[in-house]
N, C-alpha and C positions, 0 to 999 in steps of 0.2 A: 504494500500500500504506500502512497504516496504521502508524504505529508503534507503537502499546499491541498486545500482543498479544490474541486476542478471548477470552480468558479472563479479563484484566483489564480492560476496554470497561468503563466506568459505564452501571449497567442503566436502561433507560428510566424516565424518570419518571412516577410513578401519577398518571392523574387522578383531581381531586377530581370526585364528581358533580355534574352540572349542576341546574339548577334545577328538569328535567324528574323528572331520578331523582331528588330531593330528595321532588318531590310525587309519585311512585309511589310511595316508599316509605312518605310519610305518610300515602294510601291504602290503602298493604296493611298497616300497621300496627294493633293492636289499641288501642280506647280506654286502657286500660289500662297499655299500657306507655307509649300518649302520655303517661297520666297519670304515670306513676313515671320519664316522663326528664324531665319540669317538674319535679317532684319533686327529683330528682337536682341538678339545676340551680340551683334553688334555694337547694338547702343548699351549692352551692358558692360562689351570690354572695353568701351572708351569713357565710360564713367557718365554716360547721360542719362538724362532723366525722362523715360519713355512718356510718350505723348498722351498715354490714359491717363495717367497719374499727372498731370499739367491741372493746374488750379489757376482761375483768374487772379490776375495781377501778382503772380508768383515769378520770381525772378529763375529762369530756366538755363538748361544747357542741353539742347536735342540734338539727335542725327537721325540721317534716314534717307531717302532717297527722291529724287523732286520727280512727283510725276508728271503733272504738267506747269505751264509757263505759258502766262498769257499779259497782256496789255490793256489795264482796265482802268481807266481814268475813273476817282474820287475827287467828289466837289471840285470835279473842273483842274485838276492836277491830274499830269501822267503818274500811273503806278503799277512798277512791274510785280506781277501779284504770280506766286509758285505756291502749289501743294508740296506738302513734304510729308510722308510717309516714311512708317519707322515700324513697321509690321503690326504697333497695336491699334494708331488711329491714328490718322491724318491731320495737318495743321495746315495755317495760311500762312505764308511768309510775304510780306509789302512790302516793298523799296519806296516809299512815298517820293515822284520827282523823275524820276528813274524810267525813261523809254526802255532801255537792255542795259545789261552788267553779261561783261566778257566771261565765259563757262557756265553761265546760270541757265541751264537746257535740261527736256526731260532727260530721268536716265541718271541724271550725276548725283551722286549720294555729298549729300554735304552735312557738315558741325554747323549750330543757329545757335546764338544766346542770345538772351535779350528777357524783355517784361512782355508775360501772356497776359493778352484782351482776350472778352469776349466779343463779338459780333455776329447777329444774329444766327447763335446759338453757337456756333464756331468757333477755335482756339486761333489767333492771328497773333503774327508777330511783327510788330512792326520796325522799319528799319535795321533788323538784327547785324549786332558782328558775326559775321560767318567766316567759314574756313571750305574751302573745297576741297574734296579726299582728292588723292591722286587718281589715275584711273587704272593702275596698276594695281591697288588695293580691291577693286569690284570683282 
């Protein structure tokens, strides 16, 4: 007989999956979300702060990868306005003034800091210091 009673018995331990289940699941997984947990990963080994977790008027430091780049004039000012995705949600990044800035294209993963707005309903960052990754690093 045991002496723990078997309500108290420490419960088996979970295995981790194996190599096999590893590549099934990278199988059955979608481009997509391959792409948003590199993403995800990413911003964790360069020490930013994932864009779920972004709180208005919180002083930030993101990465991620800009997927589009458009020309959207605010009150009558040019402003070059990027998506930047980071695998868990999306942000706006604003150049207020700004027709183009040289490398800022879909496709190019970039570093953003700066102070998170809201705008209707949306994380923006306006005029942020950025840094462009190389494109040896993609």
């Amino acid at each position: 007989m045991s002496a723990v009673p078997p309500s108290e018995k420490p419960a088996k331990p979970v295995k981790q999956g194996g190599r096999f289940r590893r590549m099934i699941e990278r199988l059955s997984t979608s481009q997509e979300e391959l792409h948003s947990a590199e993403l995800q990963e990413d911003a964790e080994a360069a020490g930013c702060t994932r864009i779920c977790d972004c709180h208005d008027r919180q002083i930030v430091k993101v990465t991620g990868t800009l997927r589009t780049v458009t020309l959207r004039p605010r009150a009558g000012v040019p402003a070059l306005e990027a998506e930047l995705f980071d695998g868990s949600a999306a942000l706006d990044v604003v150049w207020l003034g700004r027709r183009s800035i040289v490398g800022i294209e879909p496709g190019r993963r970039m570093i953003a800091s700066g102070r998170i707005a809201m705008s209707h309903g949306r994380r923006v960052l306006f005029n942020p210091k950025y840094e462009l990754r190389p494109f040896g690093q993609e």
